[in-house]
C-alpha positions in Angstrom: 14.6 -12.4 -5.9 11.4 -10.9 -4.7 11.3 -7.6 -4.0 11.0 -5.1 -1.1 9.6 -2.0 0.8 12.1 0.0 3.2 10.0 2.4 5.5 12.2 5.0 6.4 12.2 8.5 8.3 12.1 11.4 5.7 13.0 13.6 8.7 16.5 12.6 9.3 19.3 13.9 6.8 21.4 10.6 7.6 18.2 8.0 6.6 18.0 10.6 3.4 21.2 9.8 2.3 20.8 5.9 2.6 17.7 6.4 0.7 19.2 8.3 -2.5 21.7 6.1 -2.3 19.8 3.1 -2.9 17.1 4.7 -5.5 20.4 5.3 -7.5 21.0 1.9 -7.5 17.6 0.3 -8.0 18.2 -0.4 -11.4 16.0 -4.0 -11.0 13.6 -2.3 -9.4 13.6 -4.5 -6.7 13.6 -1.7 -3.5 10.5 0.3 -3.1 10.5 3.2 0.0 7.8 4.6 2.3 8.5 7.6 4.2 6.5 7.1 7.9 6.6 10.9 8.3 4.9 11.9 5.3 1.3 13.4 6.2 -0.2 10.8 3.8 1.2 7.6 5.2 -1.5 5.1 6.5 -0.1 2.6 9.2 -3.2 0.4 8.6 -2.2 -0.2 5.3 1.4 -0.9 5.5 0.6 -3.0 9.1 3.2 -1.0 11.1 3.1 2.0 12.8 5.2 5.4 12.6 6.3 4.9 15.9 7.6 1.3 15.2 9.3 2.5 12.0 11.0 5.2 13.5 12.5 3.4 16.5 14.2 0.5 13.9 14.3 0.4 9.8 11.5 -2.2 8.8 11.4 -3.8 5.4 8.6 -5.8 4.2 9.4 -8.5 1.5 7.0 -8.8 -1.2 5.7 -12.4 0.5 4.3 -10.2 3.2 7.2 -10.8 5.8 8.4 -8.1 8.1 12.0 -7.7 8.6 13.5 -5.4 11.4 17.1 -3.9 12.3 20.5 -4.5 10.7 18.9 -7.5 8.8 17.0 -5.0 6.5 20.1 -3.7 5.3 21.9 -6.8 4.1 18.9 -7.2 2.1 18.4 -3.9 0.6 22.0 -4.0 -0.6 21.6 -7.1 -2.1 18.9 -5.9 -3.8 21.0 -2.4 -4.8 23.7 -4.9 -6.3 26.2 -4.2 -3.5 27.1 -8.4 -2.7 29.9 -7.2 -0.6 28.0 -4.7 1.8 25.2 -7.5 1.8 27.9 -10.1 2.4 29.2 -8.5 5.2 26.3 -7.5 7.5 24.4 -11.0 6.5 27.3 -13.0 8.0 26.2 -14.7 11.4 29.0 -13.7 13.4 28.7 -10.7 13.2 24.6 -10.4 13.2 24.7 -9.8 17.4 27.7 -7.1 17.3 25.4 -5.1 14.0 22.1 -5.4 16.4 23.9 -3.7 19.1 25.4 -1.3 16.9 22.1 -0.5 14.9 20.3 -0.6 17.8 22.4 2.7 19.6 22.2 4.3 15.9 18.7 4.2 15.9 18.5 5.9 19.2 20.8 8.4 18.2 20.1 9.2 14.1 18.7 12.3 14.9 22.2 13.7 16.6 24.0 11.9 14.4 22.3 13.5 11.4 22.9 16.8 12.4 26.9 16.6 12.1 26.8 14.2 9.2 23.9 14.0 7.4 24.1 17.2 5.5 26.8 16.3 4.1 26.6 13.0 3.2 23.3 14.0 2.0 24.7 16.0 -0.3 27.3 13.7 -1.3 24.8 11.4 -2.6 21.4 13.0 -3.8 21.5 13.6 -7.6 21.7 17.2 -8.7 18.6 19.3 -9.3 16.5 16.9 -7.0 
């Protein structure tokens, strides 16, 4: 399985908590993670923009291949080794109903993050970090 790079907005408490999340499980070191918002990130040299990160989650497999939305997700969870979660949101069906619902998220992280983040984020960042 090749591997991949989630770019990912360092600003939002909810996107945090995804992020240590999947660093805990990234034992096969298959994931790697760009934050967009860090003064150091060069669009040019990742091929997207901040602004196009931050309006959906882009992963970029290690063939080159851009992948946007709800897809990434399948795929970084099958790379975490969680087959269910990956399972679930790869399953046709259900691809246009997870577009939609990623899509409103997106828009909304930001409020969304401020009742829920903190806490999830600390529900899932390792102690001392």
């Amino acid at each position: 399985m090749q591997s991949m790079t989630l770019y990912y907005d360092g600003r939002c408490p909810l996107c945090m908590a995804e992020i240590h999340m999947l660093r805990a499980r990234n034992k096969q070191g298959l994931l790697q993670f760009v934050d967009v918002t860090e003064d150091g990130f060069d669009a040019a040299g990742h091929e997207i923009s901040c602004s196009a990160a931050l309006a959906q989650m882009h992963g970029r497999l290690q063939d080159g291949r851009l992948l946007t939305g709800s897809v990434v997700f399948a795929e970084a969870y099958r790379r975490a080794n969680l087959p269910v979660l990956a399972w679930v949101l790869s399953q046709p069906l259900l691809q246009p109903l997870m577009a939609v619902l990623y899509r409103l998220f997106a828009r909304y992280r930001h409020s969304i993050s401020r009742c829920l983040g903190p806490v999830l984020l600390r529900f899932v960042k390792p102690a001392g970090r």
